[in-house]
N, C-alpha and C positions, 0 to 999 in steps of 0.2 A: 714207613715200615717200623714195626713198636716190636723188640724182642726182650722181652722179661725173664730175669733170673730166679732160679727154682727156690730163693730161701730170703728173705728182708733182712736189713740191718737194723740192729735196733742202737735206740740211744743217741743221745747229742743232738744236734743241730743239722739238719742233711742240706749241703749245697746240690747244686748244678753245674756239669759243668758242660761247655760249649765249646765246639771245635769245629774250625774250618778244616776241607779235608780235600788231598789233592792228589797225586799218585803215592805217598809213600804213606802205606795205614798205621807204621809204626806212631808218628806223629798223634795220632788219637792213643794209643794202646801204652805208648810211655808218657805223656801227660799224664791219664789216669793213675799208671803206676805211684808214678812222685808224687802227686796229690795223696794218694791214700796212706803210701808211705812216710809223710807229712803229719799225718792224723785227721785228714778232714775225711768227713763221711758225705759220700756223694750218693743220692738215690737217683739220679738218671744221666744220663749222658745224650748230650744232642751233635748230630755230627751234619755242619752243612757242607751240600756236597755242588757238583754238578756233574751231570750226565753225560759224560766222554768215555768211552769205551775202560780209558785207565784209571781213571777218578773210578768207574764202577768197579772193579777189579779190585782194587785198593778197598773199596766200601765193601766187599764181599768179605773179605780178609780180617776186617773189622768186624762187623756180623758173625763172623763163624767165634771168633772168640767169646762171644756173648753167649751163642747159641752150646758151646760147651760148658758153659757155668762157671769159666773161667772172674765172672766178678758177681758171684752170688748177691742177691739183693738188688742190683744194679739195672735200672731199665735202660735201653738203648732205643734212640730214636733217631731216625733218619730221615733230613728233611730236603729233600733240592730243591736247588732255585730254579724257578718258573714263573714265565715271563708270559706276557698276552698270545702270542705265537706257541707258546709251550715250553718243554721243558730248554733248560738252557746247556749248552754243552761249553759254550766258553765267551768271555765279555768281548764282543765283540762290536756292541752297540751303544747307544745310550740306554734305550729298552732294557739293555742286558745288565747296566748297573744300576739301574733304578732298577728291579726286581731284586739285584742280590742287596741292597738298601734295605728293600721291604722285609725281606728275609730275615736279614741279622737283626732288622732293631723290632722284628714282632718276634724272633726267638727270644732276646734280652728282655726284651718288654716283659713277654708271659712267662719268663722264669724268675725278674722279680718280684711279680705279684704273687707267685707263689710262696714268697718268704725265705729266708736262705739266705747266704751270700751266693753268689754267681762267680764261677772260675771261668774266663773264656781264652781262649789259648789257638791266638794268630797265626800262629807257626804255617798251617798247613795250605796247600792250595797256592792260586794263584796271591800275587801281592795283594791286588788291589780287594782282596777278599781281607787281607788283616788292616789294609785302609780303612774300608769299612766298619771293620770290627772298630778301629781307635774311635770311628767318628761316633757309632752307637754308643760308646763308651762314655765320652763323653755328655751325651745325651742323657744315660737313662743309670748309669753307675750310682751305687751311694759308694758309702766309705769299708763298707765288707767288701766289696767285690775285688775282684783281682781280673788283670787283663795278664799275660802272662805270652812269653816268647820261650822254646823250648830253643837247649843248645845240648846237642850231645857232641863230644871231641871227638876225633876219628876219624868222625864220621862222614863219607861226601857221597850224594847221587850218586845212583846206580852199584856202590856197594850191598853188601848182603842183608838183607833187612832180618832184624829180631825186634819183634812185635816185642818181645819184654826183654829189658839189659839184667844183664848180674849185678849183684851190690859194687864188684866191683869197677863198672864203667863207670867214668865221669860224665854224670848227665845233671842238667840243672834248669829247674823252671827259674828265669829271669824277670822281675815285674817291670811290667811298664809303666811307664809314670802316665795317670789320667787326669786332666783339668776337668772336675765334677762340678756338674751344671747343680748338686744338691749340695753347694755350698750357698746358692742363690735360693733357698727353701719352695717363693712362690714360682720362679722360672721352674723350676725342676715338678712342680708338681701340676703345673700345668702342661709341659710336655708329656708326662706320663697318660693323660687324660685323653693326648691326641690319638689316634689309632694309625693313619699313617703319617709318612715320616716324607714324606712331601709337604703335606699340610705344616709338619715341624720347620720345615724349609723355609716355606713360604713365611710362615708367624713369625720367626727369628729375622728374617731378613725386612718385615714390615717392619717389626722392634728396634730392629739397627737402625733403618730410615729414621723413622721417629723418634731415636735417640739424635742423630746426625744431625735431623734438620733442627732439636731443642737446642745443641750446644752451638749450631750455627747464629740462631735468632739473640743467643746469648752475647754470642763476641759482637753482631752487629748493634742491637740495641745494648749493650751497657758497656761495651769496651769503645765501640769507636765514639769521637764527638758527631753531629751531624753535617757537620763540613766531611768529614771523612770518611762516614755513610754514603752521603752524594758520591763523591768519588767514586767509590768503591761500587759502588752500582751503576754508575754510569762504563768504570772501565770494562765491567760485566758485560755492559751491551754491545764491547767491541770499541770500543773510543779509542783514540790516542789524547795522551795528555794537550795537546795544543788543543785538540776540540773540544775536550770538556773542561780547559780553563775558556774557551770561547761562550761555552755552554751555560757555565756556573758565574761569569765576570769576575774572572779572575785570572792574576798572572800566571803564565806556566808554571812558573818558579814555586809559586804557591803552591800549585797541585801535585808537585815533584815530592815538594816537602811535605804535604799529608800525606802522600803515599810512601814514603818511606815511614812516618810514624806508625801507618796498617801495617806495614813489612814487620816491624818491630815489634808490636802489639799480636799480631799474627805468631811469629815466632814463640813467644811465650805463652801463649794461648793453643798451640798444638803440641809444645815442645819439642820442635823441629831444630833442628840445631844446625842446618847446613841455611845458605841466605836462600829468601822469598821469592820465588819468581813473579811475576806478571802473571803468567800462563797458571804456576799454582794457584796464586788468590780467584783468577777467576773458575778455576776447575774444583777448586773447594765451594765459590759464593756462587757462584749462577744457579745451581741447583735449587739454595734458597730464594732469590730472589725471583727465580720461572714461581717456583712454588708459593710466596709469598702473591704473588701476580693474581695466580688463580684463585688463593682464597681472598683476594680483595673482591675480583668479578664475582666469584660464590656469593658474598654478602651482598654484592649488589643485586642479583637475582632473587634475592632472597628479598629484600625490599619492594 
């Protein structure tokens, strides 16, 4: 639902801003205030909701303000989350957070292609909706944007709601701190490119692997010697030291002793700082060395 105000604002820079929204509508209607009060000039307002009897009640409340020309210029847009089954009334599922995922990071998305900074303001609704909001944030934020937490004193549930405070209540937008994936120029501009934000899941989590298993092939080919490669791949496969010094012809004692220099070499190659388990080294290298496995039979196939 798209409600537009009877006069434009002119001048400056115009942001967006975004708001989760949950039974109390003041949460959207004093955000706005403090922003404008601030000096920034907002031309639209997005308010994500969901469909529960009081979240709608809440979202009327907010609409009727619009609808009176209370923010001249100001377009109001109402967007809920909806899920394959339909509209959503409350997260209840995984379904139900993957859709409000899709939600927030295609609202952030296409408000910052629109150009602007982007204000989005967690406050409202359930948590795991300002969850959301951090993670889009971090996603798709450059360094205009602001996530922001509102705090009015006084104030608790179920008191008397005033969609706009006097100058003289203590009310204050709080910024959140965001780790901007547009510090990393090509990561950041290649997520914006994605459409959904599973796919963003999926690419970052390949990226990690592929990061993971490069720093792994590093410590084993240039950190260890090849006596302590062997080792360490053999302890991988589940050995105890007496059968892989049986294995390798060599004293236990020996095998003890390279494995403690992996401990060591380990240590400072993770910067782990508590001592090396067994169980760690192999829950760190198996992964490489299953993986190494299969691209050796790949190249073989390939011949």
């Amino acid at each position: 639902m798209i409600i537009k105000a009877k006069t434009a604002r002119q001048g400056g820079t115009a942001s967006k801003l975004i708001t989760t929204l949950g039974v109390e509508p003041q949460v959207a209607t004093i955000t706005l205030d403090r922003l404008l009060a601030n000096g920034e000039i907002i031309d639209e307002v997005v308010v994500i909701y969901t469909e529960s009897p009081a979240v709608l009640k809440a979202l009327h409340s907010v609409s009727d303000e619009f609808a009176k020309s209370v923010y001249p210029g100001i377009t109001l847009r109402t967007v809920p989350v909806v899920s394959a089954s339909g509209p959503v009334e409350d997260f209840l599922s995984d379904d139900d957070l993957k859709s409000l995922l899709r939600t927030v990071y295609s609202e952030v998305r296409h408000a910052r292609q629109a150009g602007g900074p982007v204000h989005f303001c967690i406050s409202g609704g359930r948590k795991v909706m300002g969850i959301m909001g951090m993670v889009v944030a971090q996603l798709l934020f450059g360094h205009e944007d602001h996530l922001w937490h509102l705090v009015t004193e006084g104030w608790q549930p179920g008191s008397g709601r005033l969609l706009h405070l006097p100058p003289e209540e203590n009310v204050r937008l709080v910024s959140v701190p965001v780790l901007r994936w547009n510090d990393a120029s090509t990561l950041v501009q290649m997520v914006a490119e994605i459409n959904d934000p599973a796919e963003v899941v999926a690419w970052y989590e390949k990226l990690n692997h592929a990061t993971r298993q490069k720093r792994r092939e590093e410590f084993i080919g240039r950190w260890l010697t090849k006596a302590e490669r062997d080792v360490v791949r053999l302890i991988c496969q589940g050995l105890d030291n007496a059968t892989i010094a049986a294995r390798l012809y060599k004293r236990e004692q020996t095998v003890a002793n390279q494995l403690r220099n992996v401990y060591a070499k380990m240590r400072e190659w993770s910067g782990y700082k508590e001592n090396i388990s067994r169980n760690k080294l192999i829950a760190e290298f198996l992964p490489y060395f299953s993986w190494a496995e299969e691209q050796k039979k790949h190249e073989l196939r390939r011949k």
